[in-house]
PDB file of N, CA, C and O in Angstrom:
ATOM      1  N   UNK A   1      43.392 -26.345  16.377  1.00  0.00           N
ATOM      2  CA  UNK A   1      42.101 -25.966  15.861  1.00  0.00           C
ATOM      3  C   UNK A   1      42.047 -24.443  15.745  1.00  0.00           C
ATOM      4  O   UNK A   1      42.241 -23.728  16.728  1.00  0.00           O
ATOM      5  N   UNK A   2      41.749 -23.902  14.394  1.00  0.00           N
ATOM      6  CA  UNK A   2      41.709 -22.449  14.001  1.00  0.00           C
ATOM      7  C   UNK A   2      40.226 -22.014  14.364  1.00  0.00           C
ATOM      8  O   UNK A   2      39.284 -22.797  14.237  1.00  0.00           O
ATOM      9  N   UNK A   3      40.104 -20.907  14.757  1.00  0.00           N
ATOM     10  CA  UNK A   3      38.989 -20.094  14.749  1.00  0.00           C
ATOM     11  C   UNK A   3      38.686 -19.451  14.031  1.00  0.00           C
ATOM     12  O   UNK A   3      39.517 -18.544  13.985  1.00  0.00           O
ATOM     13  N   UNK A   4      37.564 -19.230  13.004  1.00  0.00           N
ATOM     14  CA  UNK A   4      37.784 -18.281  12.226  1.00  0.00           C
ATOM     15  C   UNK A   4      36.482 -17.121  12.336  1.00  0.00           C
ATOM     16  O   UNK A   4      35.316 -17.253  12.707  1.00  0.00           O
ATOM     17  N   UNK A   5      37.079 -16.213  11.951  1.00  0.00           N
ATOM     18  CA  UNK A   5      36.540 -14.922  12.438  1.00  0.00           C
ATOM     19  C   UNK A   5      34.767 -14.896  11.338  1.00  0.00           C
ATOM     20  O   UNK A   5      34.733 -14.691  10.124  1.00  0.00           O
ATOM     21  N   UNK A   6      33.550 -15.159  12.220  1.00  0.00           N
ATOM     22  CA  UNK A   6      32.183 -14.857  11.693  1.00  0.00           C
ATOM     23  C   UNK A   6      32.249 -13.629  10.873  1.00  0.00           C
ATOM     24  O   UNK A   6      32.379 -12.550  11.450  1.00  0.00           O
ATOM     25  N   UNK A   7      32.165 -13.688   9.466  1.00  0.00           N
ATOM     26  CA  UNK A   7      31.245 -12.946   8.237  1.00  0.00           C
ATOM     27  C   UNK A   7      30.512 -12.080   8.671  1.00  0.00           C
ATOM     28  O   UNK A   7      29.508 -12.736   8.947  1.00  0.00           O
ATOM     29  N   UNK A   8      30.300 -11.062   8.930  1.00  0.00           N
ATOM     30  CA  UNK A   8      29.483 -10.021   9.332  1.00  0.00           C
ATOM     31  C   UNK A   8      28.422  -9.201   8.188  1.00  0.00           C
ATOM     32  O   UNK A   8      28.699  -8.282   7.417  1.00  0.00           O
ATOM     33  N   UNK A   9      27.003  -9.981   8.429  1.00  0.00           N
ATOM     34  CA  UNK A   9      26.744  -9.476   6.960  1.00  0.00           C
ATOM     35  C   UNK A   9      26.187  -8.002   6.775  1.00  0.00           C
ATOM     36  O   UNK A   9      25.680  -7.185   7.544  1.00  0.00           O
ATOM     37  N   UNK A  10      26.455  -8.010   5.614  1.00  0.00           N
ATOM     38  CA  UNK A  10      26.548  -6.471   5.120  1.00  0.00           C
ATOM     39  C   UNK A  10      24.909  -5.622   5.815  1.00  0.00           C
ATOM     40  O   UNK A  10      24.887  -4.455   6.207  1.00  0.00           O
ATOM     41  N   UNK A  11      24.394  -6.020   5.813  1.00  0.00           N
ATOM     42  CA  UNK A  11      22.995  -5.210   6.657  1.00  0.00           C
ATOM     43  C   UNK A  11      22.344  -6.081   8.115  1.00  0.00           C
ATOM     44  O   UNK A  11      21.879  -7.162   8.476  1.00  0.00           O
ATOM     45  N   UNK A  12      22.587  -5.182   8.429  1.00  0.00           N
ATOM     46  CA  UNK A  12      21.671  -5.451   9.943  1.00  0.00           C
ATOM     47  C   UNK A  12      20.027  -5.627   9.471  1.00  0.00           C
ATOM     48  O   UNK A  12      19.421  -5.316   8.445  1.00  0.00           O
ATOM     49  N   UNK A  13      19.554  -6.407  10.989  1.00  0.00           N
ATOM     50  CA  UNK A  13      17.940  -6.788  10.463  1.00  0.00           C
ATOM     51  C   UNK A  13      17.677  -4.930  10.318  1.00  0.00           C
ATOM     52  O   UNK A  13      17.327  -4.383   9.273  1.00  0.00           O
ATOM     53  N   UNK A  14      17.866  -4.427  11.241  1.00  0.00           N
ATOM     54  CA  UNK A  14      17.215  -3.476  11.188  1.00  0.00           C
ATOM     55  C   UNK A  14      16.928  -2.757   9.951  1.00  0.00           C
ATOM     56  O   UNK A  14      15.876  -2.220   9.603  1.00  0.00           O
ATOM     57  N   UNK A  15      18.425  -2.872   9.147  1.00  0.00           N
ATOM     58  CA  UNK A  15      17.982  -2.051   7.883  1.00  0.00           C
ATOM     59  C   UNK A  15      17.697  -2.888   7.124  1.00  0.00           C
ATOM     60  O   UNK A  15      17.601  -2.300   6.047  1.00  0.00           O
ATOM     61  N   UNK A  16      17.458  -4.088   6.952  1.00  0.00           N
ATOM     62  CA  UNK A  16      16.163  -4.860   6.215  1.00  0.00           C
ATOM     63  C   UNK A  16      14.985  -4.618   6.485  1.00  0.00           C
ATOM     64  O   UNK A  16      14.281  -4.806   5.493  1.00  0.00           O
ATOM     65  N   UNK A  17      14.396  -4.272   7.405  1.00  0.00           N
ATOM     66  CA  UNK A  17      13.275  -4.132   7.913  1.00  0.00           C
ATOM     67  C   UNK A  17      12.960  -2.638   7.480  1.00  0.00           C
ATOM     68  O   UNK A  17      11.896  -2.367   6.922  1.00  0.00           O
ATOM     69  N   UNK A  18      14.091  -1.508   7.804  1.00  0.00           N
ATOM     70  CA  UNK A  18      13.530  -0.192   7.181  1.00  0.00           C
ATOM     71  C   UNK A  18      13.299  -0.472   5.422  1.00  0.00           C
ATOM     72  O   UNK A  18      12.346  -0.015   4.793  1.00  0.00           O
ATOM     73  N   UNK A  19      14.256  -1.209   4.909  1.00  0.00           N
ATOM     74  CA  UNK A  19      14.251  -1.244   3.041  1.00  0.00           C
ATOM     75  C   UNK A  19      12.333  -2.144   3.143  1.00  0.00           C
ATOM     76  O   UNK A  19      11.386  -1.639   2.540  1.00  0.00           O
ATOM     77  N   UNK A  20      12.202  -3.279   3.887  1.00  0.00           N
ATOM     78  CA  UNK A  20      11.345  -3.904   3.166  1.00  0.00           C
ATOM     79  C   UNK A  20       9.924  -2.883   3.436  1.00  0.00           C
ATOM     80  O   UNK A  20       8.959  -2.782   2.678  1.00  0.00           O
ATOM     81  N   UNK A  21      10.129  -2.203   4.714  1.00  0.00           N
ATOM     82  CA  UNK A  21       8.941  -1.184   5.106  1.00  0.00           C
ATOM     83  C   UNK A  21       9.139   0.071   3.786  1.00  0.00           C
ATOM     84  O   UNK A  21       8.155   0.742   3.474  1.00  0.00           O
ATOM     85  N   UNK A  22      10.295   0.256   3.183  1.00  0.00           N
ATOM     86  CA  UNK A  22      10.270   1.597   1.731  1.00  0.00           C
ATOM     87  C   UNK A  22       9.354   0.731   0.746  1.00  0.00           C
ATOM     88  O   UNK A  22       8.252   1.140   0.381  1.00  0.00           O
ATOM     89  N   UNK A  23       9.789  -0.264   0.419  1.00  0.00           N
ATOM     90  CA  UNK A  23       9.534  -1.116  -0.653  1.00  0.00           C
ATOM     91  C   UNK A  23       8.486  -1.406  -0.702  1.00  0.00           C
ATOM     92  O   UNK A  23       8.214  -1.419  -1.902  1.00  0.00           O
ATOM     93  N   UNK A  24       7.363  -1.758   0.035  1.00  0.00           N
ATOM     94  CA  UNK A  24       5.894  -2.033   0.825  1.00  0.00           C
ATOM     95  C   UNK A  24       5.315  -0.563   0.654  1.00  0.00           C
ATOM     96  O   UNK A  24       4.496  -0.366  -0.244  1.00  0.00           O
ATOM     97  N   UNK A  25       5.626   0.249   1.305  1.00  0.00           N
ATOM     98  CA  UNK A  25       5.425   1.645   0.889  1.00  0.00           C
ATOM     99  C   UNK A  25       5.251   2.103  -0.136  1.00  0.00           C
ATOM    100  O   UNK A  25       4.238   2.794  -0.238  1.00  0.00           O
ATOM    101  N   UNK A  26       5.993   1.967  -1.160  1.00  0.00           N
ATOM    102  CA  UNK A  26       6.151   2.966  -2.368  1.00  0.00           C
ATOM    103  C   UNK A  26       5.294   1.499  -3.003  1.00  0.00           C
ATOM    104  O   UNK A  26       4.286   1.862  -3.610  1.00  0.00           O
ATOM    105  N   UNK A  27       5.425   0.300  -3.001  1.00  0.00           N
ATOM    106  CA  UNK A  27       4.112  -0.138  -3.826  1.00  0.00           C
ATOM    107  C   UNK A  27       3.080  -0.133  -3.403  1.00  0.00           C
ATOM    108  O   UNK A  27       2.434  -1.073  -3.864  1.00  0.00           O
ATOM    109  N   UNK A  28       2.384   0.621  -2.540  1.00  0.00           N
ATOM    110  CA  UNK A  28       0.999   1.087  -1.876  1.00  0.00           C
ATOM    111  C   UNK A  28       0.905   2.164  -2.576  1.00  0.00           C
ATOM    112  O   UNK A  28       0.014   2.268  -3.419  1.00  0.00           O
ATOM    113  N   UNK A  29       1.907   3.263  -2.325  1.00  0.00           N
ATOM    114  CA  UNK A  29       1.894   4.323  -2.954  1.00  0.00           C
ATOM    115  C   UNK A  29       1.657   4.452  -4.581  1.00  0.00           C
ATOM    116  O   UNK A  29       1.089   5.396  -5.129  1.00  0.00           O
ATOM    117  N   UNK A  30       2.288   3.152  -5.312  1.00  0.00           N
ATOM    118  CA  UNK A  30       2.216   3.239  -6.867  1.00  0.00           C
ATOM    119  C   UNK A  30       0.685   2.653  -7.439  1.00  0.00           C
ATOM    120  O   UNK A  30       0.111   3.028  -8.461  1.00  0.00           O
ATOM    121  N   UNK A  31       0.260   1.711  -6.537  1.00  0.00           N
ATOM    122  CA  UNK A  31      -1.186   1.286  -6.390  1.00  0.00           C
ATOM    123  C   UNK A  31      -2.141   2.325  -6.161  1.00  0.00           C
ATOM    124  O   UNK A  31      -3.147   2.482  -6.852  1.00  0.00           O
ATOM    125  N   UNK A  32      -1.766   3.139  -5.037  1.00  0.00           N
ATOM    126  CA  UNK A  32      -3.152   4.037  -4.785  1.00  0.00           C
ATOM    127  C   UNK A  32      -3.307   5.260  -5.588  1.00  0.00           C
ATOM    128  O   UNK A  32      -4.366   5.865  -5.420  1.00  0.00           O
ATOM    129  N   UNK A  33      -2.069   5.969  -6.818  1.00  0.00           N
ATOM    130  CA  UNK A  33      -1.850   6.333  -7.784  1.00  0.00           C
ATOM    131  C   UNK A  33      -2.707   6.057  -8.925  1.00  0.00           C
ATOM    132  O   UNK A  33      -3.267   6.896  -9.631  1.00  0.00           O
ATOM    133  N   UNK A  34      -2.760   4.514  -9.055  1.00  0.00           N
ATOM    134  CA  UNK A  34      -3.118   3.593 -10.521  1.00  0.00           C
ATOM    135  C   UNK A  34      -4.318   3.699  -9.968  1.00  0.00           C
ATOM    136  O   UNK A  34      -4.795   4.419 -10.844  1.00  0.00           O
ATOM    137  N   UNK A  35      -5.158   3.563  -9.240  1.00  0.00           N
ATOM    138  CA  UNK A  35      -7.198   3.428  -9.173  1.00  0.00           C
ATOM    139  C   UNK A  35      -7.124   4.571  -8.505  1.00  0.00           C
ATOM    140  O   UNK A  35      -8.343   4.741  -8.500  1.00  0.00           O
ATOM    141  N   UNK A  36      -6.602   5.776  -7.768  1.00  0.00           N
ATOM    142  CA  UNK A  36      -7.039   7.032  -7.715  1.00  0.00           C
ATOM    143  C   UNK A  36      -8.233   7.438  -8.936  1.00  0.00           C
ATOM    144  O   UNK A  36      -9.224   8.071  -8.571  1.00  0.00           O
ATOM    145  N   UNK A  37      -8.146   7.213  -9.758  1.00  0.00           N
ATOM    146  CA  UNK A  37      -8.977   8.176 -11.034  1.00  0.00           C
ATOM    147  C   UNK A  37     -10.153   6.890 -10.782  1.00  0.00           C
ATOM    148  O   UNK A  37     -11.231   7.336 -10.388  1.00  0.00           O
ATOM    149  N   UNK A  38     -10.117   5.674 -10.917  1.00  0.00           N
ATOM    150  CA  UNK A  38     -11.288   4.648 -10.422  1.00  0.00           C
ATOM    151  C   UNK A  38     -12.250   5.021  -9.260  1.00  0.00           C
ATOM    152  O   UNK A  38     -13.452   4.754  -9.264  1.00  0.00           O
ATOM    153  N   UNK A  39     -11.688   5.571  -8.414  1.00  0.00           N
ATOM    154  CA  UNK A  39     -12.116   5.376  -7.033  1.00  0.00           C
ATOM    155  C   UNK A  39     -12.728   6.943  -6.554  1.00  0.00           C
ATOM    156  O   UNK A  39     -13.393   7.150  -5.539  1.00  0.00           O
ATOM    157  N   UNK A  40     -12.223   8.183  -7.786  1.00  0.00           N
ATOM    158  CA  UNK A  40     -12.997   8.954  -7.544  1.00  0.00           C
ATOM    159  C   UNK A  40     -13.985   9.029  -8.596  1.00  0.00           C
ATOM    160  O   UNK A  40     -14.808   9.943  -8.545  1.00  0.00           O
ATOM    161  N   UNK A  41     -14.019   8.173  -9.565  1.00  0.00           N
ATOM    162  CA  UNK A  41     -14.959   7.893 -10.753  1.00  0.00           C
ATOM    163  C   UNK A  41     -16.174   7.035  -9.834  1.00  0.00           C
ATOM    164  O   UNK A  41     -17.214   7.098 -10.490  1.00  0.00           O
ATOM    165  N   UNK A  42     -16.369   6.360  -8.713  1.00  0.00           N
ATOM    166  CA  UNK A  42     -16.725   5.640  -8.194  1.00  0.00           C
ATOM    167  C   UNK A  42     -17.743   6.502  -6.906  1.00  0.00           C
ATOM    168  O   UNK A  42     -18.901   6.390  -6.505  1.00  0.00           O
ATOM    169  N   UNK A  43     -16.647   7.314  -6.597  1.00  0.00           N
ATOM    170  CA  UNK A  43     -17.388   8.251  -5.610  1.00  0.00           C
ATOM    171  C   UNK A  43     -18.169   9.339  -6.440  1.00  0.00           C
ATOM    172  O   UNK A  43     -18.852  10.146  -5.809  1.00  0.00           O
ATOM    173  N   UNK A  44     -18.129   9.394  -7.443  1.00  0.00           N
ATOM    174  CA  UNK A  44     -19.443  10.653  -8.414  1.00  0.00           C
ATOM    175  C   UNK A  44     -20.353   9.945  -8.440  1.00  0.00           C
ATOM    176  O   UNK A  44     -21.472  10.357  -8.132  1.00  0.00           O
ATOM    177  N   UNK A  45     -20.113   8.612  -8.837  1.00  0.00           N
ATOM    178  CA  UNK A  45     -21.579   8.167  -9.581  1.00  0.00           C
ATOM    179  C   UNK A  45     -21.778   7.820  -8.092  1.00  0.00           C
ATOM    180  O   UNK A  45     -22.948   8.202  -8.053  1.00  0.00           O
ATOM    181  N   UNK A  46     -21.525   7.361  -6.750  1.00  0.00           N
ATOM    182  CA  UNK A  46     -22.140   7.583  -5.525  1.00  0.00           C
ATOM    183  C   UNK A  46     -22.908   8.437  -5.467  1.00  0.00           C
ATOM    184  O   UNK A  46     -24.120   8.255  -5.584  1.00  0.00           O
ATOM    185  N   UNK A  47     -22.236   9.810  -5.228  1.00  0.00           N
ATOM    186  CA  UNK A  47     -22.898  10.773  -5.094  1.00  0.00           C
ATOM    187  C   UNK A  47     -24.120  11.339  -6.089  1.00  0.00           C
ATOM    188  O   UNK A  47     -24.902  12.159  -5.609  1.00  0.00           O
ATOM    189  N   UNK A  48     -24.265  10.952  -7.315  1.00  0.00           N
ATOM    190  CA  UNK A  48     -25.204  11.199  -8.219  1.00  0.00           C
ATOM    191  C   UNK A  48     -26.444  10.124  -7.923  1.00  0.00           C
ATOM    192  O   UNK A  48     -27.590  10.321  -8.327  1.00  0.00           O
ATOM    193  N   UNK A  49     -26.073   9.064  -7.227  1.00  0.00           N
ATOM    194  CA  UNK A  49     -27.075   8.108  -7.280  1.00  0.00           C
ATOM    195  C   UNK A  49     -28.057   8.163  -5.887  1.00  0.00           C
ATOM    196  O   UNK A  49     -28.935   7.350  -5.599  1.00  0.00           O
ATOM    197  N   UNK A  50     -27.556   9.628  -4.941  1.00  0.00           N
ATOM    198  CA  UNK A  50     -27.929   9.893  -3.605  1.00  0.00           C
ATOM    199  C   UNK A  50     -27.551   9.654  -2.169  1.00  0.00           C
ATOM    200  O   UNK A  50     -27.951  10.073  -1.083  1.00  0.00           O
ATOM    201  N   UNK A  51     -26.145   8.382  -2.797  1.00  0.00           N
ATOM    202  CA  UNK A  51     -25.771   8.369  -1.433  1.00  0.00           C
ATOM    203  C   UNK A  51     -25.930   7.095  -0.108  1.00  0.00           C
ATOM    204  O   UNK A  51     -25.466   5.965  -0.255  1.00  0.00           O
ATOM    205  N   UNK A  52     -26.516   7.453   0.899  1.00  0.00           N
ATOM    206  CA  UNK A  52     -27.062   6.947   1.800  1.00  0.00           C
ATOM    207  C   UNK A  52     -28.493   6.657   1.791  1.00  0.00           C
ATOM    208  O   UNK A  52     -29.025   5.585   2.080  1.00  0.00           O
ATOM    209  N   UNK A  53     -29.102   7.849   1.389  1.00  0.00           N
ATOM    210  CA  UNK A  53     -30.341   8.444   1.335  1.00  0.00           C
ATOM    211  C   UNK A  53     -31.219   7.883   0.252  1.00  0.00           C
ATOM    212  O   UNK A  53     -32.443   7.992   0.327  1.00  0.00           O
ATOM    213  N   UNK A  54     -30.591   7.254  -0.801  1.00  0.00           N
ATOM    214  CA  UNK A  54     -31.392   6.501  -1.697  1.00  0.00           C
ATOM    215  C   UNK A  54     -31.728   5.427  -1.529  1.00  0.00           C
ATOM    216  O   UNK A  54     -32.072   4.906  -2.590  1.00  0.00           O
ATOM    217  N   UNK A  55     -31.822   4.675  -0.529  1.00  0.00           N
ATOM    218  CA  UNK A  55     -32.276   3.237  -0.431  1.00  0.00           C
ATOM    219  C   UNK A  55     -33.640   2.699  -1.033  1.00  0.00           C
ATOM    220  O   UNK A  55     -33.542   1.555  -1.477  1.00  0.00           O
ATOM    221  N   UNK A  56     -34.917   3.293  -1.142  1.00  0.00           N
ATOM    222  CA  UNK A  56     -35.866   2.812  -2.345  1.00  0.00           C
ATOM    223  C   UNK A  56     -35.372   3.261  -3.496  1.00  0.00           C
ATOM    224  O   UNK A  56     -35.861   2.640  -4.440  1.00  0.00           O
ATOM    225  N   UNK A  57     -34.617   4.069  -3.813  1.00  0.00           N
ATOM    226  CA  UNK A  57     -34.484   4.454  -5.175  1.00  0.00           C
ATOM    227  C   UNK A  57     -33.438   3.237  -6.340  1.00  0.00           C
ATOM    228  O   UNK A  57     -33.692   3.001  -7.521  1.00  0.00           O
ATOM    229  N   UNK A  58     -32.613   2.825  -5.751  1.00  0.00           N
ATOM    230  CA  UNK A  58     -31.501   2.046  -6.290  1.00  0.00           C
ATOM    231  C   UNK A  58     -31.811   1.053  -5.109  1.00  0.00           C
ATOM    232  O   UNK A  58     -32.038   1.290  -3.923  1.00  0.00           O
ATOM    233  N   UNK A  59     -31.736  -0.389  -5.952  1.00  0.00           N
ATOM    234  CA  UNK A  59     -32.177  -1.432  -5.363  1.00  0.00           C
ATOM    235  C   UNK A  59     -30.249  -2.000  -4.734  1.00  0.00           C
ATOM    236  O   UNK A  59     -30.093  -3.025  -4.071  1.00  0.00           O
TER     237      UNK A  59
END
């Protein structure tokens, strides 16, 4: 009976885990890019509409 020598695969968990944490990353990063211009378009008309402070004014 032969033994044969275990396949050693080419990446450790560990560096799966660093690639899938880049990959997760940079599509957060390409997302918060794409509605950046939304989200400060969002915070003007906040601020034009008063805020906190307008609660009778804007229903």
């Amino acid at each position: 009976m032969k033994r044969y020598a275990i396949a050693r695969s080419a990446m450790s968990g560990r560096q799966v885990l660093i690639a899938q944490a880049g990959l997760v990353s940079g599509l957060l990063l390409a997302l918060l890019v794409k509605e950046l211009p939304g989200m400060v378009r969002e915070v003007r008309i906040y601020r034009m509409t008063g805020g906190l402070r307008a609660h009778r004014r804007y229903p």
